[in-house]
N, C-alpha and C positions, 0 to 999 in steps of 0.2 A: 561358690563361684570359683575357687581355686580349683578344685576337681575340674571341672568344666574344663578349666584354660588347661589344669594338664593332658587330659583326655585330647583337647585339640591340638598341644602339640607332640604329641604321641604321632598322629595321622599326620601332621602337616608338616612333615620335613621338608626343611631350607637345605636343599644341596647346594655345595660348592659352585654347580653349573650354576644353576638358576642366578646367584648372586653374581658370576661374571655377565651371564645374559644380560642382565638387569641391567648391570654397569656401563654395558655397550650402548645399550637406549637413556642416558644421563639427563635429554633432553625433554623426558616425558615421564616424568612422575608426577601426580597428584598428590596430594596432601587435605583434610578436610578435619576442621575440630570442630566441635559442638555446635554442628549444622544443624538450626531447628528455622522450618518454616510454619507460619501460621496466617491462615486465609482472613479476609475480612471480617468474615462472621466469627473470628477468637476460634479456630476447629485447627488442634493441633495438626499440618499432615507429613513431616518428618520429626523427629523428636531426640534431638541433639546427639547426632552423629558422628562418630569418627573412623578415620581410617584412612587407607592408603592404597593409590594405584601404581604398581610398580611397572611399568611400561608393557609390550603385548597389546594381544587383542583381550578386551573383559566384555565381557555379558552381566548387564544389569535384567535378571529376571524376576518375576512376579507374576500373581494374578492381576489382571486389571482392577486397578484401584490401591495398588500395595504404595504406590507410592514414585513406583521408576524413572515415569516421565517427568517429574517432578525434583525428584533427585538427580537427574540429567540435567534440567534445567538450571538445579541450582551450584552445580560444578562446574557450570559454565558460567556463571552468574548472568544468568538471562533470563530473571526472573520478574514479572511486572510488580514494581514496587506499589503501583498502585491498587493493585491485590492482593497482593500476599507482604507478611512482615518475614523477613530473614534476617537472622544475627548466624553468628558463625565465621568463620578464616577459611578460605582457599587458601593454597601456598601451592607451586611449582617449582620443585627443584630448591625447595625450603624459600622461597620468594613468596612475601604475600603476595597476594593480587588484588585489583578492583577490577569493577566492572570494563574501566576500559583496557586498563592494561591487560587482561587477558582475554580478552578480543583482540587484540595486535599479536595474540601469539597462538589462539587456539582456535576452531571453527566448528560450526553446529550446522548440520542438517536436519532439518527439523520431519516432523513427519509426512505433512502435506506436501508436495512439491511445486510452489508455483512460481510460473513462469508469465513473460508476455507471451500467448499463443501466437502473433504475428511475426516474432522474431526468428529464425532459422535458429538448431545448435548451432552451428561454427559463430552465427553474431548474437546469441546471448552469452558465451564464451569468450566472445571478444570484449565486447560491452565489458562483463564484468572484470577481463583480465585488465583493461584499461583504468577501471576505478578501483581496483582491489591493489594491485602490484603496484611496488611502488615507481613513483612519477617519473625517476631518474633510469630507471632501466630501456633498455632501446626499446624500440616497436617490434623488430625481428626475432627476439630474443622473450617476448610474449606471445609472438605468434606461436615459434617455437615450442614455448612450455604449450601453447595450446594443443599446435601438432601431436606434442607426447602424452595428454592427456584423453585423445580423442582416443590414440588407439590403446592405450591403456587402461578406458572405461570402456572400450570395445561398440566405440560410438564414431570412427571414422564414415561407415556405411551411410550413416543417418545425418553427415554434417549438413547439409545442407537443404535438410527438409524442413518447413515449419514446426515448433513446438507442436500448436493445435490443442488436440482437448482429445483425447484417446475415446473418453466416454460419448462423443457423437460421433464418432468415426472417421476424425481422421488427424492426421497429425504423426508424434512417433507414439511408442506405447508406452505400458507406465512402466516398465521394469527401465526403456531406458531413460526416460525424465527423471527416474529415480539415480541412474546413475551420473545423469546430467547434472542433478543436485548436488552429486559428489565430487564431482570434476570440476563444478564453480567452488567450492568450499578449499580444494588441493591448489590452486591456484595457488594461494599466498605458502605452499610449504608451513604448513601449520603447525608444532610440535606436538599438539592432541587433537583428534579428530571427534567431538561428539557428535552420535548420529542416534537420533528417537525413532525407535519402530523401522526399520530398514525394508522389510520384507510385509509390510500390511500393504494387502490386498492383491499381494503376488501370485503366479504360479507355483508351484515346486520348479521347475526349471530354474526360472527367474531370481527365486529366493534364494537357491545356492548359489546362481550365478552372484550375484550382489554381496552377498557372506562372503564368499568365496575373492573376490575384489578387495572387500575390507580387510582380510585374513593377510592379503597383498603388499597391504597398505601396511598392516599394523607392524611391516621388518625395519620399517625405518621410521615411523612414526606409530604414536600408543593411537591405539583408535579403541574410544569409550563406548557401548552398544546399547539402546535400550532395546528388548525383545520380550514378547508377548510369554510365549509355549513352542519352543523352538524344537526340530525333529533332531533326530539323533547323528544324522551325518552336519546339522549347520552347530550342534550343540558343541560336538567334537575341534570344531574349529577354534573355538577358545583355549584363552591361555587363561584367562582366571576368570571368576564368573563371582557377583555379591545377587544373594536369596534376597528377596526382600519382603516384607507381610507386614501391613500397619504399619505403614512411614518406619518402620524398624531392620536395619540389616540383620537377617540372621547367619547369614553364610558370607565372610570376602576370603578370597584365597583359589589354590589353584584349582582348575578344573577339577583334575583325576580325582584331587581326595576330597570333594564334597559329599559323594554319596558312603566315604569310610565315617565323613564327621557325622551324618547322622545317625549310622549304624554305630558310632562308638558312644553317643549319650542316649543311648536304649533306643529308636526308633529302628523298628526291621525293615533293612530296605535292601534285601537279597534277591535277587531271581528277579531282577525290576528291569523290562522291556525299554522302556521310557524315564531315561534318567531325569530329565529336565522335570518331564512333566509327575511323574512320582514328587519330587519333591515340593515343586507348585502346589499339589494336592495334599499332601502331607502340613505344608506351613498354614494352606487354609481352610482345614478340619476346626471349627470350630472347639471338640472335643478334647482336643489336643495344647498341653498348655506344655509349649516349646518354647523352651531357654533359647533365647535370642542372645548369640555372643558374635562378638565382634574381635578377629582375631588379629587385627594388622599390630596394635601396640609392639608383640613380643617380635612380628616378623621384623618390622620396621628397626626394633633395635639391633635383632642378628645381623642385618645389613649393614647397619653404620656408616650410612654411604658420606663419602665424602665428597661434595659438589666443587671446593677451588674457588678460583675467582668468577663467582655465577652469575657475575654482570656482565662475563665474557660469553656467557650463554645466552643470551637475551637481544636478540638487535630487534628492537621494534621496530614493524613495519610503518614506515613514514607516510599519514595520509595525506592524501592527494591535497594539494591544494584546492582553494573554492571555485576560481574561474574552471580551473581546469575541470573540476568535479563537473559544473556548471556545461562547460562544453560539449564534452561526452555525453549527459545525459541530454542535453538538447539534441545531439545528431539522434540519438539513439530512439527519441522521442520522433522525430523528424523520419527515421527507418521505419517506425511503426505506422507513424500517418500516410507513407509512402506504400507500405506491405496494404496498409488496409484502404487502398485506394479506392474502391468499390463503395465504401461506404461515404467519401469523399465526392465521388460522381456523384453517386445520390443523393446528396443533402443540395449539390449544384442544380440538379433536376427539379426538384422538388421545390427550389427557391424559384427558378424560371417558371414553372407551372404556376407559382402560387401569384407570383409578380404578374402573368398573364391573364389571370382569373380577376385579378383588382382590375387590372388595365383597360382589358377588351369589353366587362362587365356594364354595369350602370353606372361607375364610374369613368369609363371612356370618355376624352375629350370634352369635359365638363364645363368647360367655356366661363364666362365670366357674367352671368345673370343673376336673377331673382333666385334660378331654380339650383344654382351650382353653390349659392352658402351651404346649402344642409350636407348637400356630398361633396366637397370640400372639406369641410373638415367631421366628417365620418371617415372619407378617405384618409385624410392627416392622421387620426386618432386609431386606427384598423393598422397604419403603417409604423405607427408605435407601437403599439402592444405585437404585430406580428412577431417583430427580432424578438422577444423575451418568450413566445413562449415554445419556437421553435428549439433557441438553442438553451433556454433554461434547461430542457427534459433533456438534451444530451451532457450538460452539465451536470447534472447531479446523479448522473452515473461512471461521471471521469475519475473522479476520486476514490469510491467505493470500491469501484472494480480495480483495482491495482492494489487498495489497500493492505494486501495478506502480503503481496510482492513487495513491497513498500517497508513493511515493520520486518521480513525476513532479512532484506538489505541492510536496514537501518540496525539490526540486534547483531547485525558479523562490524558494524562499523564502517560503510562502503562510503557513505556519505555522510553530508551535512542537510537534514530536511532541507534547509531553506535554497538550495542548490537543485534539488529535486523539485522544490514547488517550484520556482522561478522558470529553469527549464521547462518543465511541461506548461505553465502558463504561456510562456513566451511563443514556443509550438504551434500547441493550440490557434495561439489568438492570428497567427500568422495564414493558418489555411480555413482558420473562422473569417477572416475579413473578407474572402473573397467573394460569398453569399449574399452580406448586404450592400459590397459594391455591385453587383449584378443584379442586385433586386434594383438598387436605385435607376442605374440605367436605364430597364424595361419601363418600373412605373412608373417614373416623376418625368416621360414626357408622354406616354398613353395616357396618365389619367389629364394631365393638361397643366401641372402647376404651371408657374411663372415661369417664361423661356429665358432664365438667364441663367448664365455661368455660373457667377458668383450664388445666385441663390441655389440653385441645383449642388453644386458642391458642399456649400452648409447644409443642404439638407441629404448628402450619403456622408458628410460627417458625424450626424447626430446618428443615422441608422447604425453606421459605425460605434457610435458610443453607448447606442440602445443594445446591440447586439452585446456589448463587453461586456456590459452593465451588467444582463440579464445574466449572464454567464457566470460572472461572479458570484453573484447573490446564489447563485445555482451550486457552485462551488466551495461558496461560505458553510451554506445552509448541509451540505454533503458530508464536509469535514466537523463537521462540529454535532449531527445528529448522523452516527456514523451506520447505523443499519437503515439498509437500502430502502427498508417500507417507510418506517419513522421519516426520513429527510422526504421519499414522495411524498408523506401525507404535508408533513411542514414547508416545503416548497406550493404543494397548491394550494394551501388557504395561502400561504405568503402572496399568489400573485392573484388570486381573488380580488382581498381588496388592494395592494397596490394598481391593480388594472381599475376597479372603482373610487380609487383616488385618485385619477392619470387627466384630470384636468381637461374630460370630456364632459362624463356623466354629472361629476362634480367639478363645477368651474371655482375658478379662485374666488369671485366674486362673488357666487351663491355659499362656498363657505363659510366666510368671513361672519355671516351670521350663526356660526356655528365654532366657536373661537376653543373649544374644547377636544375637536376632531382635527385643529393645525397639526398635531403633531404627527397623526396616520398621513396625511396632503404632504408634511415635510419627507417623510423616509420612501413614497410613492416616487422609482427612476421614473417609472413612465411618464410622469406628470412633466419632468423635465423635457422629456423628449418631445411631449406632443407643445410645449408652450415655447418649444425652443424653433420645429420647425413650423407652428404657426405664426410666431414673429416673423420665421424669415418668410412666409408666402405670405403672410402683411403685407411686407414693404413695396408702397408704391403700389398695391392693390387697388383696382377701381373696379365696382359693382354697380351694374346700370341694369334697370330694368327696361326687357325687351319689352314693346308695345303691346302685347297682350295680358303682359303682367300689371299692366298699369289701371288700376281704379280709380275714376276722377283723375285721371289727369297725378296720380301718384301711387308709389310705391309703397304701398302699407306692406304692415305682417311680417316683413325680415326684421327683427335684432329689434322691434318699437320702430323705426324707422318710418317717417312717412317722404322721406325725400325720394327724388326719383335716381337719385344715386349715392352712392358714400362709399368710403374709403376702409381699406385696413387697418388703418389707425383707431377707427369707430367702434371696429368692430373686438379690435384689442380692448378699449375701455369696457363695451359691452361685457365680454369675459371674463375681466381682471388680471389678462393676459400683460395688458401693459403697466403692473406692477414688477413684472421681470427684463430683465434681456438677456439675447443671445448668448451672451458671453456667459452671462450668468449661470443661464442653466448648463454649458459647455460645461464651465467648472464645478458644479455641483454631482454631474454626472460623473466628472474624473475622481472626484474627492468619493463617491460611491464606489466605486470601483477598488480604488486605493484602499478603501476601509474596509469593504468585504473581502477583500485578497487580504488584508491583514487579519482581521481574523478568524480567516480560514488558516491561513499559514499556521496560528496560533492553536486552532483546535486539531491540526494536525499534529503539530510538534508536542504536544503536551499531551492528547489523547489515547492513550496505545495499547489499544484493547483492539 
């Protein structure tokens, strides 16, 4: 092993320059000791590591599967501890770190880029400089850094297009989402830049552009690279580059003399077209049983850098307070329900068509006879379950769909989950309510309920608290079973039988002999909803049988009744309806609500996969 290490520093002379270079960049060194991570299933896939990033641009390459992205991840410590176990030290500038302190001082672009597609660059830029930067700096002086960022990612042209989705055609495209990605992470002046896969799925153009950007970046900040099989003009770009094969570094140190270190421990690597990728294919020849050495120890002590008072290097950036966090994303949430207004007329449509179809139908002006109990409360019970199962199904795709946006924000440190979930709740439920106030409108006086004020109103209160209800439970069920099919499939058994416990098909009273199934009858919103507004079209109810309904001189066949009239109250007992009240179920509804948005909140903030 000693041979080894002299043969490498034979090729890997420390000049004078390089040690001042180094010195000018004081703010971006990495440091890593016996970095070993190990997956759930106990499968070693880095194996106690060390070494050193002395500031520049580096290139972490490999074959896929060596280990890179992984080892990015874990130099940034943004690693899910709920998967993988890591032991091991980061340090900066001989600083330890944690997980959060070095997130207040480094930034990760990850490889995916995602964004909200309704939001314009200039206002996902904005957005994020408002919750990233810190609170105390002006407004002008963010716009600012935004202004110098736009033309310095060469994303001025495109400020004010929507994100979109490049893959259906339209929006901006991916080379510059990818550089949008870069320009939200530059925002905070970060002293390390880590960026995974920069150039997957680029053009040639695009991918030197992007390199060529980061190359930019790396004169005043160290920027860390994971890259795939890189050509020879993006390869040239580096300042150092670490080999890697089997979670093991085999190469750290500078560009130029990588291909002398494998040619100096016997591997021929003369007359080689493709430096990068000769030695990618070289590390993963199975045949080939390659001393894996790791050379920063000996650099690391040539340098002997001295860092001073390195708590004078350090100002972490100060997070945003919670309301304020809270604010922004509420406007921000409010820009996107605004941008995606189309789908907001729609759902308005859609509710007056359906409202119309109850109205004008066989429930029209249903009067108050023999023949208006059964469609009464069909109608009642049709205007329950409607709110849940409209805005269930856009529920339980509110969540999912943000979710990659969501844990990419939350892994730089932007917010506080519970700031994001409140915000977009609050949103939401703000251009939610105006569906079931316009449903109530149209139906509760076409179909004929009770002309009164008061009762009208409690009954677009409950639709109101039917629609939250349902939403919730939509958003519980979203957050907590987080792939998209699993929560459909668990969302509609959910409202299967809640809608066959909703206090039509099965009434309270027909329960009751069934004392074993209270518990499916208790967690049933709907049930609330339909016993909440048939108490209120009870009250004061009178049911008279018209003359030709009458047999003998009486009103047989409704509810056992043989009178030739009777009351809401009767027909409450009949039910088992008037074991509850109004208020009752109001609160019951709220206390659902309350509890599914808790742990929904809870399967978000805990679940981070």
């Amino acid at each position: 092993m000693e041979n080894s290490y002299t043969k490498v520093l034979e090729v890997v002379p420390i000049s004078e320059t390089q040690i001042e270079s180094n010195n000018e960049n004081l703010l971006a060194d990495i440091r890593w000791e016996n970095l070993n991570i190990e997956s759930s299933k106990k499968v070693n896939i880095l194996n106690n590591l060390n070494g050193t990033i002395n500031g520049g641009f580096c290139g972490i390459l490999g074959e896929s599967g060596s280990g890179k992205s992984m080892f990015l991840s874990s130099l940034s410590m943004r690693i899910n501890k709920f998967l993988f176990k890591t032991t091991g030290d980061i340090s900066i500038n001989g600083i330890k770190m944690t997980p959060h302190s070095i997130k207040q001082k480094t930034c990760y672009v990850m490889q995916n880029d995602e964004f909200f597609d309704k939001l314009t660059v200039y206002d996902t830029l904005f957005y994020s400089a408002e919750l990233r930067m810190c609170h105390t700096i002006p407004l002008n002086y963010k716009i600012q850094k935004i202004e110098e960022l736009l033309i310095m990612l060469k994303l001025e042209k495109c400020r004010n297009t929507i994100v979109g989705n490049p893959g259906k055609g339209y929006g901006i495209s991916y080379g510059e989402k990818k550089r949008l990605s870069i320009a939200i992470e530059m925002l905070t002046d970060p002293l390390i830049l880590f960026v995974d896969e920069p150039v997957s799925g680029l053009d040639s153009y695009n991918l030197l552009n992007i390199m060529t950007i980061l190359k930019n970046i790396s004169k005043t900040k160290t920027v860390v690279c994971s890259i795939h099989q890189p050509q020879n003009n993006v390869y040239d770009l580096f300042d150092n580059v670490i080999f890697m094969n089997n979670g093991e570094i085999s190469y750290n140190g500078p560009r130029e003399n990588a291909l002398k270190y494998y040619n100096s421990i016997g591997y021929n690597c003369d007359n080689v077209t493709n430096e990068p990728e000769h030695i990618i294919n070289l590390l993963s020849n199975p045949n080939l049983n390659l001393q894996l050495i790791n050379i920063y120890d000996k650099r690391e002590s040539i340098l002997e850098k001295d860092y001073g008072n390195t708590s004078q290097l350090f100002s972490y950036r100060e997070i945003v307070p919670w309301y304020k966090q809270f604010t922004i994303l509420f406007r921000r949430n409010m820009t996107l329900l605004k941008n995606d207004w189309y789908s907001v007329v729609l759902n308005i449509f859609i509710t007056i068509l359906t409202a119309i179809f109850i109205g004008m139908s066989v429930w029209n002006n249903m009067g108050q006879n023999k023949a208006s109990v059964s469609k009464r409360y069909a109608a009642l019970f049709y205007c329950a379950t409607h709110q849940g199962i409209v805005y269930s199904i856009q529920g339980s795709h509110s969540f999912p769909l943000e979710r990659n946006i969501m844990l990419r924000e939350r892994f730089s440190g932007t917010y506080y989950v519970s700031a994001y979930y409140l915000s977009k709740v609050f949103a939401e439920f703000i251009v939610q309510m105006t569906c079931p106030v316009i449903f109530s409108l149209i139906v509760y006086f076409l179909v004929g309920f009770q002309n009164s004020a008061k009762q009208f109103f409690i009954f677009m209160a409950f639709m109101m608290l039917g629609s939250a209800s349902s939403t919730s439970l939509a958003n519980c069920i979203s957050c907590v079973f987080i792939d998209l099919r699993l929560s459909t499939v668990v969302l509609a058994f959910s409202m299967e039988w809640i809608r066959l416990y909703g206090g039509w098909f099965i009434s309270p009273a027909l329960l009751s002999n069934y004392p074993a199934w209270i518990f499916a009858d208790a967690l049933s919103y709907i049930k609330y909803i339909m016993i909440g507004i048939a108490l209120n079209e009870n009250n004061n109810l009178l049911i008279k049988c018209d003359a030709n309904e009458l047999v003998n001189g009486k009103c047989s066949g409704v509810l056992g009744l043989t009178t030739q009239q009777f009351t809401g109250d009767q027909i409450n007992n009949y039910y088992g309806y008037s074991r509850y009240t109004i208020n009752y179920c109001a609160g019951m509804l709220i206390v659902y609500i309350i509890v599914s948005r808790l742990i929904g909140y809870l399967g978000l903030r805990f679940i981070k996969i």
